[in-house]
C-alpha positions as MATLAB code, in Angstrom:
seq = 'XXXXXXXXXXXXXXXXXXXXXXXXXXXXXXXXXXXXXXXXXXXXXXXXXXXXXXXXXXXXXXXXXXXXXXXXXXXXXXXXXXXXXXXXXXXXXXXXXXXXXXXXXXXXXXXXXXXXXXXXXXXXXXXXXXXXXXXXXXXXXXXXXXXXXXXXXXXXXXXXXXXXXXXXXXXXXXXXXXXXXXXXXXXXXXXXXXXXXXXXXXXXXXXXXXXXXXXXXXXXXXXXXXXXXXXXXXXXXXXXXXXXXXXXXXXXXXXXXXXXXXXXXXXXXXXXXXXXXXXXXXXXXXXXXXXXXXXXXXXXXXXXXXXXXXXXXXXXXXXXXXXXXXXX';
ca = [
     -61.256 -198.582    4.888;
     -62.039 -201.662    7.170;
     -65.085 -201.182   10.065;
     -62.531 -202.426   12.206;
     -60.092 -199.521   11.191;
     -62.611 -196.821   11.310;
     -64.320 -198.177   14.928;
     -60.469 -196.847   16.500;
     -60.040 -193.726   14.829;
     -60.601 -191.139   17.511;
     -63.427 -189.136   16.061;
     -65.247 -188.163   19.406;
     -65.184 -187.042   22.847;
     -65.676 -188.553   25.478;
     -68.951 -188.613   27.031;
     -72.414 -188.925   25.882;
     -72.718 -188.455   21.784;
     -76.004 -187.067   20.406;
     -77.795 -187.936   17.052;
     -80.729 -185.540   16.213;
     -80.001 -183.440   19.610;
     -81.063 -186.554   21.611;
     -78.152 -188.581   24.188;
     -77.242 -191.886   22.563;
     -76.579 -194.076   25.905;
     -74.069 -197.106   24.687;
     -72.179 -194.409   22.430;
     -69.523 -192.887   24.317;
     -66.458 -193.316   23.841;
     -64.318 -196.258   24.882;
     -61.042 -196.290   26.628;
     -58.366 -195.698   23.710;
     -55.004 -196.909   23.269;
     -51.973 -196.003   25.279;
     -52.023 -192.214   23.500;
     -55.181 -192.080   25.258;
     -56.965 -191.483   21.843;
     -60.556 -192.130   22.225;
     -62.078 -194.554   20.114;
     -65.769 -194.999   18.401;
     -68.261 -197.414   20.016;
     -69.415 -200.545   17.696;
     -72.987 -200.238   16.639;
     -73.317 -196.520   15.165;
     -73.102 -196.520   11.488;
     -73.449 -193.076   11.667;
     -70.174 -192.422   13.515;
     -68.036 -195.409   11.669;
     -68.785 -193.169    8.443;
     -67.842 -189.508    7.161;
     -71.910 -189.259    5.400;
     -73.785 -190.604    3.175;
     -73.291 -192.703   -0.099;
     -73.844 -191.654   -3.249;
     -75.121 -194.411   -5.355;
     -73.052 -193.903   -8.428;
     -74.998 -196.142  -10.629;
     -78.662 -194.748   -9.983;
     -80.885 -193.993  -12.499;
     -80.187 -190.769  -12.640;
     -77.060 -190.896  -12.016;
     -77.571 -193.447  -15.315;
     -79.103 -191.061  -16.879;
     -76.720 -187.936  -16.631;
     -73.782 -190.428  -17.827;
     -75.992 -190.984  -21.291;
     -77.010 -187.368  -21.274;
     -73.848 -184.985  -19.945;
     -75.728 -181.732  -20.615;
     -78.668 -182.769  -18.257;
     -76.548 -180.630  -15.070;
     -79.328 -179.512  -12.924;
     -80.677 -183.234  -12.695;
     -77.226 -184.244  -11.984;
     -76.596 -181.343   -9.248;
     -80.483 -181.890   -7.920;
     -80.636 -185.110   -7.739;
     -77.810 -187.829   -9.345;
     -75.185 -186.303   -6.741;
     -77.505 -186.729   -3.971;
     -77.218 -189.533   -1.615;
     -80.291 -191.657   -1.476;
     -81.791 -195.230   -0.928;
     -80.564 -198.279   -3.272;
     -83.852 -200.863   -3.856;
     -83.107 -204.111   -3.715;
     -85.507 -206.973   -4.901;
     -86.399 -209.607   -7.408;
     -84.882 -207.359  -10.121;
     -81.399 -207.365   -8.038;
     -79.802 -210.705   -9.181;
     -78.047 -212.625   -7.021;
     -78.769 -210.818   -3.880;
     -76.081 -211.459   -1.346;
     -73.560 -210.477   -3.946;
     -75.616 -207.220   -5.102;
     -75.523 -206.273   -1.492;
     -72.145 -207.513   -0.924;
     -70.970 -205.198   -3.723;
     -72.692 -202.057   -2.869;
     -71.977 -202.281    1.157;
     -68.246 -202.654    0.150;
     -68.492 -199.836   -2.111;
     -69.391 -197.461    0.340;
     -67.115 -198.719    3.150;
     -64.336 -197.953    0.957;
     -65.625 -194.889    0.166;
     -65.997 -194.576    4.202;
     -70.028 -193.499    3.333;
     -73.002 -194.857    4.878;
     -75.326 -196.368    2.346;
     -78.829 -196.479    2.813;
     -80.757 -199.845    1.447;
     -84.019 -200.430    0.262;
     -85.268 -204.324    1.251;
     -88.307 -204.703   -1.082;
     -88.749 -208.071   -1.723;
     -92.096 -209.433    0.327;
     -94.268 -211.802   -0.839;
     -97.425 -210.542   -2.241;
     -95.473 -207.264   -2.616;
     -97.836 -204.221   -3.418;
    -101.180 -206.385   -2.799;
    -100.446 -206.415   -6.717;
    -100.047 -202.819   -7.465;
     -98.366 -201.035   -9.670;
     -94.895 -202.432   -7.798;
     -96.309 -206.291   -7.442;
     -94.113 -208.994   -7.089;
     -91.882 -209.874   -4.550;
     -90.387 -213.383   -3.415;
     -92.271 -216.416   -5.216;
     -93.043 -217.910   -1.606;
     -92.447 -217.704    2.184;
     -89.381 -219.844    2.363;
     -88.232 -217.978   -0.725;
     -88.058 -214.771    0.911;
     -86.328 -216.303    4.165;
     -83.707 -217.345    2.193;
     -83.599 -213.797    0.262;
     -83.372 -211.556    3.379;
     -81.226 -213.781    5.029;
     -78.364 -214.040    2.245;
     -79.515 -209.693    2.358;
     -78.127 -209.453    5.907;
     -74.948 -212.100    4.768;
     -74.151 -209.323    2.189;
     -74.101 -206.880    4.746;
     -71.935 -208.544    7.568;
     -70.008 -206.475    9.685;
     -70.298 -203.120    7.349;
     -71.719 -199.851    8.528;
     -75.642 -200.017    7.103;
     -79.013 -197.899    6.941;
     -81.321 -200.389    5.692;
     -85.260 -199.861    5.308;
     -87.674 -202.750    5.597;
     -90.215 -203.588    3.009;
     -91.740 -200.542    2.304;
     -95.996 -200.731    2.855;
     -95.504 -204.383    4.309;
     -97.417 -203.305    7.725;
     -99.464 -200.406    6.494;
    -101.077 -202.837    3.733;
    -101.480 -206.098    6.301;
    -105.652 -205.594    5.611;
    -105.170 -206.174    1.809;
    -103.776 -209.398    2.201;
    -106.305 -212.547    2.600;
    -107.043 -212.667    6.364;
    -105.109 -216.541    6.997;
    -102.163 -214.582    4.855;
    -101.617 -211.646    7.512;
     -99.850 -213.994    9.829;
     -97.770 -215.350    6.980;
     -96.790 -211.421    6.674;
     -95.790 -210.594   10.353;
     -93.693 -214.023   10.400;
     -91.591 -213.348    7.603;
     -91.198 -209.409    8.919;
     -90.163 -211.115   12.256;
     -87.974 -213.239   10.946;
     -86.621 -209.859    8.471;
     -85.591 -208.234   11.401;
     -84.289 -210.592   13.150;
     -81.396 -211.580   10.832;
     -80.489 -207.711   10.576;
     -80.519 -207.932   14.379;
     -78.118 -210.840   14.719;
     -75.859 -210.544   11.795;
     -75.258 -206.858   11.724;
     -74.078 -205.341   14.452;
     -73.171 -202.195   12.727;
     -76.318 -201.545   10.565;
     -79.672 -199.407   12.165;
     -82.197 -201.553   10.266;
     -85.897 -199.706   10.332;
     -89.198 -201.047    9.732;
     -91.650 -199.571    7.498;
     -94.365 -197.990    9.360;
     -96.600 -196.053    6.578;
     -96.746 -192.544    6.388;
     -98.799 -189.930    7.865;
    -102.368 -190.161    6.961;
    -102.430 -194.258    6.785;
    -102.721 -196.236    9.742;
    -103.390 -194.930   13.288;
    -100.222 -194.504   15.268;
    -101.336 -196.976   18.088;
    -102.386 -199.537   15.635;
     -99.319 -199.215   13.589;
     -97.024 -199.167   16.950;
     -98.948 -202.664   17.524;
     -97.619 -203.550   14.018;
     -94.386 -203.519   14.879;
     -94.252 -204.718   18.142;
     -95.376 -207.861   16.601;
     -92.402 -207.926   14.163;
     -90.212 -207.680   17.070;
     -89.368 -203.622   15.693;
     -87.618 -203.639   19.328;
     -84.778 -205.382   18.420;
     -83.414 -202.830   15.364;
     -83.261 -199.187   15.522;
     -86.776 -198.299   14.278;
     -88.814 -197.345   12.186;
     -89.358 -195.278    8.884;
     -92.138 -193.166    7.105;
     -93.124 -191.637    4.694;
     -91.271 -193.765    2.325;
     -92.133 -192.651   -1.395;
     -94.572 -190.528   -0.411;
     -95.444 -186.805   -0.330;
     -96.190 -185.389    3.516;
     -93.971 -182.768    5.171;
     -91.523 -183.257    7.388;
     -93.505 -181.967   10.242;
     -96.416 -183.996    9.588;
     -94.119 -187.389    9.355;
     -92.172 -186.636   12.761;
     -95.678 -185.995   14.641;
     -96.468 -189.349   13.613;
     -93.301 -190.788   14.410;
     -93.328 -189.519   17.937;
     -96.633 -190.600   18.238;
     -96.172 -194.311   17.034;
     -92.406 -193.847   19.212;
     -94.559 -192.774   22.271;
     -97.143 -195.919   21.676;
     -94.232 -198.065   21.945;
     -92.941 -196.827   25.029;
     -90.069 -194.673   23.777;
     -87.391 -196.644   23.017;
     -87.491 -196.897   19.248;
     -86.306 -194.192   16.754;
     -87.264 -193.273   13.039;
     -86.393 -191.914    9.875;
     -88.447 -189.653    7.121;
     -88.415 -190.282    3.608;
     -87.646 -186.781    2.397;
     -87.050 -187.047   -1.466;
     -90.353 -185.329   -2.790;
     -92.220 -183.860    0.118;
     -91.024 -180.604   -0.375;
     -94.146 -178.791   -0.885;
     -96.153 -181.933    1.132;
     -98.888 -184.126   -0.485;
    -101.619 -182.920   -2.204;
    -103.576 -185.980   -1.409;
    -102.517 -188.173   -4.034;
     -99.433 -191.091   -3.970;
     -98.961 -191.632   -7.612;
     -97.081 -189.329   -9.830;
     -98.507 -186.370   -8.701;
     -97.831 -182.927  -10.290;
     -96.942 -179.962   -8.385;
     -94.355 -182.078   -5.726;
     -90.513 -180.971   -5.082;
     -87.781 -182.002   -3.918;
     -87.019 -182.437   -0.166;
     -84.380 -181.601    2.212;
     -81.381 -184.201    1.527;
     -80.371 -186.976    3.675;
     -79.101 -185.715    6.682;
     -78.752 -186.884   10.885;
     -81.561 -185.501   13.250;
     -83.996 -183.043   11.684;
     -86.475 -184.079   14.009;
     -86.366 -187.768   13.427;
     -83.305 -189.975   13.619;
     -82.406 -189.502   10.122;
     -84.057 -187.653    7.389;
     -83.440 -189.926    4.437;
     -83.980 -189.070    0.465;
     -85.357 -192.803   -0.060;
     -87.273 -192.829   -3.164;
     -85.017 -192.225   -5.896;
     -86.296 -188.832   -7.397;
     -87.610 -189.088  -11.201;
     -88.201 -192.767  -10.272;
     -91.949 -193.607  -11.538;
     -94.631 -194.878   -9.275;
     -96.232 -196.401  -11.770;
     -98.573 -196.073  -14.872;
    -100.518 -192.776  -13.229;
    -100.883 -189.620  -13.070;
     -97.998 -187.201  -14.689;
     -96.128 -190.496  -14.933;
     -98.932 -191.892  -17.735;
     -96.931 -194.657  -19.451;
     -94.003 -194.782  -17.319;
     -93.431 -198.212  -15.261;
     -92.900 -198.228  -11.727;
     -89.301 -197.900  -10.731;
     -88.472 -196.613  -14.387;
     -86.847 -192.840  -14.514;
     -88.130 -190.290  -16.419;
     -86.484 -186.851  -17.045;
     -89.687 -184.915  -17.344;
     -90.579 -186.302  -13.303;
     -87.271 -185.668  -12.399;
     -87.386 -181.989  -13.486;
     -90.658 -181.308  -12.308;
     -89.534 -182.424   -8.868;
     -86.770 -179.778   -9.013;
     -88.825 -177.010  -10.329;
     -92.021 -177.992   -8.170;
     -94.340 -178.218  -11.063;
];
């Protein structure tokens, strides 16, 4: 179904419309047709969609194809909605996205994207890469936003891209904050229906005034948000009292989303493979935050480390993916 169908079908009231309990101003409905139908403002993927997307070609979703008698990672997690990545791995990039966003407005589903793409991506860690040079990226995220167009979106912004800004070489950080800038600026202008959040860390990273500095200097005004927690461990709890923390340091306005794939027994101090994690609550609207969003794609390896010894980064592994469910 076309955005332009679903933005008339008359799914609200009229009046102010809520997301996580809080007024959206701008949302209310418009005056309908002649019937007097209401219809749905432009701008809220949320309400141009009936949930989330399921990415049907996940790796675990992948997986449970190869291995049919694997149910309870199919149940758990491959019929989950979560985050698609997108980065050097992804091909050509505007048809990638192209391809998935149309997927899911067909499906009438709101898919969540992963941008992960930056420059110096992981100050080399386990998840380096990223765009070959500055002008490469610009040209990346820009044909990113292209594939989106005028489809319903959730996209997430570089992931550790602000919170790692001391790693790079000191005349590299401004390199960093331009091409963020200019990141968020073609999701503002060319996507009118997507709420496009910058990464802002997670809970015991960087201070919430210094990371609400961050993104005020990536113009995070301009898009919906923010987003933390991605691909980490920390509650729920202890993500939105940093989000309303870095949301009070800017002055209010901006909103955020939780990663909340594998924090559901919190962190136990350690990012990479740790044992003992679970599963989260599954993507869902308000929960505290604007969204709580199953990002990381559970059974999806860090890295080399920890219970995922041997196991690339980004690479699926049953054994993770059940110990996520069990909580071992």
């Amino acid at each position: 179904m076309s955005t332009l169908r679903k933005a008339t079908i008359g799914l609200l009231t009229v009046g102010l419309f809520t997301l996580g309990g809080q007024p959206m101003p701008g949302l209310a409905a418009e005056p309908g047709p002649a019937d007097g139908t209401p219809t749905v403002a432009a701008g809220n993927p949320v309400q141009l969609t009936n949930g989330f997307y399921v990415d049907p070609n996940s790796n675990p979703a992948k997986y449970v194809k190869q291995h049919p008698g694997e149910t309870e990672i199919k149940t758990k997690i491959a019929d989950k909605a979560g985050g698609r990545w997108f980065g050097n791995w992804s091909g050509d990039i505007k048809a990638a996205v192209t391809s998935y966003t149309t997927a899911a407005d067909r499906a009438n589903k709101l898919p969540i994207l992963v941008a992960y793409n930056i420059p110096g991506r992981d100050c080399g860690g386990h998840s380096g890469g990223g765009a070959g040079s500055p002008a490469a990226y610009r040209d990346w995220i820009a044909k990113f936003a292209d594939g989106i167009g005028n489809r319903p979106a959730v996209v997430v912004i570089e992931p550790d891209a602000l919170a790692q800004l001391d790693c790079m070489p000191e005349n590299q950080r401004q390199v960093r904050i331009d091409l963020l800038k200019y990141a968020v600026n073609q999701f503002a202008s060319k996507n009118p229906n997507t709420w496009a959040y910058m990464d802002g860390g997670n809970y015991n990273w960087i201070a919430a005034g210094e990371m609400a500095r961050r993104l005020r200097l990536v113009d995070v005004g301009k898009i919906r948000g923010f987003a933390l927690n991605t691909s980490n461990y920390y509650t729920t709890q202890q993500s939105v009292t940093k989000g309303n923390a870095i949301k009070s340091a800017l002055g209010g306005s901006s909103q955020f989303v939780v990663d909340t794939s594998r924090n559901g027994k919190g962190s136990n101090g350690e990012w990479c493979n740790p044992p003992g994690r679970k599963l989260g609550v599954t993507s869902q609207v308000g929960g505290g935050a604007d969204m709580l969003l199953w990002l990381k794609v559970p059974g999806d390896s860090d890295g080399d480390c920890g219970i995922g010894k041997g196991i690339p980064a980004g690479t699926f592994s049953a054994t993770l993916a059940k110990r996520l469910i069990s909580g071992t």
